[in-house]
N, C-alpha and C positions, 0 to 999 in steps of 0.2 A: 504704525498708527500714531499720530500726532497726541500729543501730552496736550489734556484740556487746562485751563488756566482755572484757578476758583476765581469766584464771581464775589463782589462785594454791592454792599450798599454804601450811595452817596451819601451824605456830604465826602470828601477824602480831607481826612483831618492830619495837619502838621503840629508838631511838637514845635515849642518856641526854638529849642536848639536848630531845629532843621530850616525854620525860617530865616532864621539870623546867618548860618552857615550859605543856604542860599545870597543873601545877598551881598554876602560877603564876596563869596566866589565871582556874582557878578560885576561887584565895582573892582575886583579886580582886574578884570578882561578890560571893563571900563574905562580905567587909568593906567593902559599900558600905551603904549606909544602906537598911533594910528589906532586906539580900540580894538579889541579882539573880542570875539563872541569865546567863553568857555563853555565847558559840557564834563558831563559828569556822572552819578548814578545815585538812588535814590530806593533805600532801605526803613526797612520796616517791618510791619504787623497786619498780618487780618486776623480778628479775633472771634468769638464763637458768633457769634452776632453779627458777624460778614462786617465789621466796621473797618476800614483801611485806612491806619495811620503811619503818616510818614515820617520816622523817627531820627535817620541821619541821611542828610547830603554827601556826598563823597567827589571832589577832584578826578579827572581823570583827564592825567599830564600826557598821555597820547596823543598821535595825530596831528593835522595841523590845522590851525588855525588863521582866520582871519576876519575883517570886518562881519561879514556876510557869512561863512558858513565853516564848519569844523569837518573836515576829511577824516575819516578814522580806518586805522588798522584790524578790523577785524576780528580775528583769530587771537591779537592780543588785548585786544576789549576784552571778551569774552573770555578772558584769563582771568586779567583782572578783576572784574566783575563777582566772579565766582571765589577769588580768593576773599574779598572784602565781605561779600557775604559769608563765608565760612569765618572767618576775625572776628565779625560783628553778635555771629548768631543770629543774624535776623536775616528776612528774606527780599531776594533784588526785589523792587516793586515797578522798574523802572526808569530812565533816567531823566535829566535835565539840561537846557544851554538856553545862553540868554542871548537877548538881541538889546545892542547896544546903542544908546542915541547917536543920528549922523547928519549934522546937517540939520538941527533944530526937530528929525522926523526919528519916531520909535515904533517901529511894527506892532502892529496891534494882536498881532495873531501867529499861528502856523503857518510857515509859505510852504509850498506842494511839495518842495525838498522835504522838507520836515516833515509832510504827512505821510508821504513814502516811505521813509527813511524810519518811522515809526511804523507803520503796517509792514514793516520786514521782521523787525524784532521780536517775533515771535515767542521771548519768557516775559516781553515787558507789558504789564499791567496798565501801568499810567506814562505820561512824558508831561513834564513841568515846560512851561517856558516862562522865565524871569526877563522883563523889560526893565532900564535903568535910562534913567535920564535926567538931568541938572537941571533944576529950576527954583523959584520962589516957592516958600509952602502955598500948596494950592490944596484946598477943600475938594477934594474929588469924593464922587457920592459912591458910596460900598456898594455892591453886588454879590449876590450869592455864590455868586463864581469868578470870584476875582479876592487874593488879598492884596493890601495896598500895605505897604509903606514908605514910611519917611525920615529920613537921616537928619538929624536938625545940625549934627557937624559937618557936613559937606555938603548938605541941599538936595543929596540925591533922591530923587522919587524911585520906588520898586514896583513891581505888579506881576504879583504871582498866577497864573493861570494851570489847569490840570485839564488835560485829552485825555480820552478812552478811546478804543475803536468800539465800530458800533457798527452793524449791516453793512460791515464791509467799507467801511467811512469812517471819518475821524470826528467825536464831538465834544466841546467842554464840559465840563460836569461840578457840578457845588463843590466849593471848598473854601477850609476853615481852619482858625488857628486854635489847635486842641486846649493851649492856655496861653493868655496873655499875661505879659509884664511891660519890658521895656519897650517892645515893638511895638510900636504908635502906627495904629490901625483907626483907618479914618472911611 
């Protein structure tokens, strides 16, 4: 009999650590030689009140990498994953990878690798995907389901997005940053 997931209520809210750690990770992959997408797993809380906040980001130096897609090991995912949760005391919620600017062009979305690739995971809750791409500060208008930022020392724009599965399908869902400071959300 398959282990049912608990259910939470939208908004899914980040902690500022988890957001900064996210886009860190990302300009990472960003300014490695040829761009690399990374990926990673994504820890936290659901509290009595079904609210799902996502407390740390975590690397996962598995796998391989490249512009377009992250191949992963499996069996040692899934090690790992569970060790970090057991370290942290909080619970997987999920992971994350980002899609790097190529060519002036940043994926707006999930491509059908990733929505598979996510309807397989069966303990994962959510999947983040972080966009990164170099420009002029640009006024982009907020969304409910989108966070935005902006790195004023390198120019880098971010754009956080969160999936659920849903009837068998993949859909964004609200999300927001549990407290703001330095992350210049616009």
């Amino acid at each position: 009999m398959a282990t049912r997931l608990p259910s939470f209520n939208p908004p899914v809210l980040f902690k500022e650590e988890a957001v900064r750690e996210l886009c860190r990770l990302a300009r990472l992959g960003y300014e490695t030689r040829h761009k690399r997408e990374t990926y990673g797993f994504l820890y936290g809380i659901i509290d009595s009140e079904r609210q799902l906040t996502v407390r740390h980001a975590r690397y996962y130096r598995g796998g391989t990498r490249t512009r377009y897609r992250v191949t992963l090991d499996e069996r040692d995912m899934q090690r790992r994953r569970c060790e970090l949760a057991s370290e942290l005391h909080m619970r997987y919620l999920g992971s994350f990878h980002s899609h790097v600017e190529i060519g002036g062009f940043v994926s707006r979305g999930m491509s059908a690798d990733d929505r598979a690739s996510f309807r397989q995971d069966k303990n994962a809750l959510i999947e983040a995907l972080v966009s990164i791409w170099a420009g002029h500060r640009k006024t982009l208008r907020p969304t409910p389901r989108t966070i935005l930022a902006w790195e004023p020392e390198t120019g880098y724009h971010y754009r956080i997005r969160v999936y659920i599965r849903q009837n068998s399908g993949v859909r964004r869902v609200r999300v927001r940053v549990a407290r703001l400071g330095m992350v210049i959300v616009y």
